[in-house]
C-alpha atoms as a printed R data frame, in Angstrom:
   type eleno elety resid chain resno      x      y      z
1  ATOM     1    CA   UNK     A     1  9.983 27.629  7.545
2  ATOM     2    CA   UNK     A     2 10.720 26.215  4.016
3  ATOM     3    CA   UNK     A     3  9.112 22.588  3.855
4  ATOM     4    CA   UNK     A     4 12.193 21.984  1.420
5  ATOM     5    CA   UNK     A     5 14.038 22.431  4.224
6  ATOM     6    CA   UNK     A     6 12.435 20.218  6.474
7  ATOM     7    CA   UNK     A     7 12.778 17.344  3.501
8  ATOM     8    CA   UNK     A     8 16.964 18.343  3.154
9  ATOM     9    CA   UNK     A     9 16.933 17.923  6.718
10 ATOM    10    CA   UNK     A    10 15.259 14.889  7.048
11 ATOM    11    CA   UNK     A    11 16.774 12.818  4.216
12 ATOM    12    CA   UNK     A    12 20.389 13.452  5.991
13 ATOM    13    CA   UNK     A    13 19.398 12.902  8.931
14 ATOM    14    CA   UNK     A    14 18.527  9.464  7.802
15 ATOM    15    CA   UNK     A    15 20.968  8.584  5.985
16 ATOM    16    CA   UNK     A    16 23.607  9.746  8.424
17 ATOM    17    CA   UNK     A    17 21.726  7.218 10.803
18 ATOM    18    CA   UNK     A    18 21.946  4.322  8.465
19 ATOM    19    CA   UNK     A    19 25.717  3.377 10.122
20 ATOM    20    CA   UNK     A    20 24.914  4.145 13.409
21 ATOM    21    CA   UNK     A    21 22.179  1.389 13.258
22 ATOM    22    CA   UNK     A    22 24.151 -1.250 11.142
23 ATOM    23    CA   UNK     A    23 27.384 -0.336 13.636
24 ATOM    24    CA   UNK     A    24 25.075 -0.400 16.632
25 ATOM    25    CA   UNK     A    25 23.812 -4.020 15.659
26 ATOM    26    CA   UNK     A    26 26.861 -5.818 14.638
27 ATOM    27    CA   UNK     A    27 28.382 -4.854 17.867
28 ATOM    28    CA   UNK     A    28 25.693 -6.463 19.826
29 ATOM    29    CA   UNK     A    29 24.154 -2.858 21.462
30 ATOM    30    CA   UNK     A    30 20.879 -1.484 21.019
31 ATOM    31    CA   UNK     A    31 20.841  1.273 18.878
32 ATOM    32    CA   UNK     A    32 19.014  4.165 20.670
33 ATOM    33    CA   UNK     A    33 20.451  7.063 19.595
34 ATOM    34    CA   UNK     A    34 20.398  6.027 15.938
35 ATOM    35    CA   UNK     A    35 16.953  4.970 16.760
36 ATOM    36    CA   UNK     A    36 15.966  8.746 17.926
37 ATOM    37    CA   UNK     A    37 17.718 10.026 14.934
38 ATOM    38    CA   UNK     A    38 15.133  8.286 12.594
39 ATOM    39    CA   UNK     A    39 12.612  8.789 14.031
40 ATOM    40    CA   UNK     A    40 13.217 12.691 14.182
41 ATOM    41    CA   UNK     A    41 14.161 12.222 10.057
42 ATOM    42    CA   UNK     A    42 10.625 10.428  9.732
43 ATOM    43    CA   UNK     A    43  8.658 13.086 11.169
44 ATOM    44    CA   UNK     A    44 10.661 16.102  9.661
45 ATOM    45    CA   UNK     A    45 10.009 13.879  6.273
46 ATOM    46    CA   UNK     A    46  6.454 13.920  6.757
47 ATOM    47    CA   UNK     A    47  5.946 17.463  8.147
48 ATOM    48    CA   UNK     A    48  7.855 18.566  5.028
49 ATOM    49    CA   UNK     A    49  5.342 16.096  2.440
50 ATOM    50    CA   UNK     A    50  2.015 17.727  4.642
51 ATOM    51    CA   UNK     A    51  2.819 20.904  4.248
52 ATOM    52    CA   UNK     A    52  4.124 21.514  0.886
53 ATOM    53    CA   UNK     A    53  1.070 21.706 -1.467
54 ATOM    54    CA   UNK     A    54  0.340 18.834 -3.366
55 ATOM    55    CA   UNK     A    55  3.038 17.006 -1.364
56 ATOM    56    CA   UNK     A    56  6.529 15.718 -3.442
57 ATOM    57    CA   UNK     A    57  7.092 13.085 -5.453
58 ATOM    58    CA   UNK     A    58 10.295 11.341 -6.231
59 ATOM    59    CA   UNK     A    59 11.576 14.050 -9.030
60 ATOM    60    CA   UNK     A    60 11.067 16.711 -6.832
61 ATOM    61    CA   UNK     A    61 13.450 15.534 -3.998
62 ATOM    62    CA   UNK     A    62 17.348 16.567 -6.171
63 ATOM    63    CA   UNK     A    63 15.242 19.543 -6.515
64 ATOM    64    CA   UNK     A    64 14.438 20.909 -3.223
65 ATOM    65    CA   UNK     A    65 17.958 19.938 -2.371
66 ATOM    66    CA   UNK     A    66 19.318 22.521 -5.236
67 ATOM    67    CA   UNK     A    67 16.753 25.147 -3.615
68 ATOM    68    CA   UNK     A    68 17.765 24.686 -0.316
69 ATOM    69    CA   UNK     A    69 21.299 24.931 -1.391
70 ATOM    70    CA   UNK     A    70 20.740 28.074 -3.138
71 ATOM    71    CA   UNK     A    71 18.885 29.392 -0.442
72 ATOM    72    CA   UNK     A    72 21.927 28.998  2.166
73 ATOM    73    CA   UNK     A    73 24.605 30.703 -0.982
74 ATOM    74    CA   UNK     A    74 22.740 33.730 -1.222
């Protein structure tokens, strides 16, 4: 598989799990599910970074997202 992929997959993941933690913890619950989620975001994150050569850096990331994107149109 594409480590772009992995990366797309990743950074949504997290950031889809950003309100179930904040919601989780204003209401007083502990938030395990939204926990899970991150940590499965984390490691697809840094799966994607080891096996990409030479890793990413921070200009690469609206890039991959563009390639993945292109991948799924065609």
């Amino acid at each position: 598989m594409n480590p772009d992929l992995f990366l797309v997959v990743g950074i949504v993941l997290a950031v889809l799990a950003v309100p179930a933690v904040i919601s989780a913890l204003t209401d007083g619950r502990a938030p395990r599910a939204a926990s899970i989620i991150v940590l499965i975001a984390g490691v697809l994150i840094v799966f994607a970074f080891t096996k990409k050569p030479g890793g990413y850096e921070v200009r690469d990331i609206p890039n991959a997202f563009y390639r993945v994107i292109g991948q799924f149109r065609h």
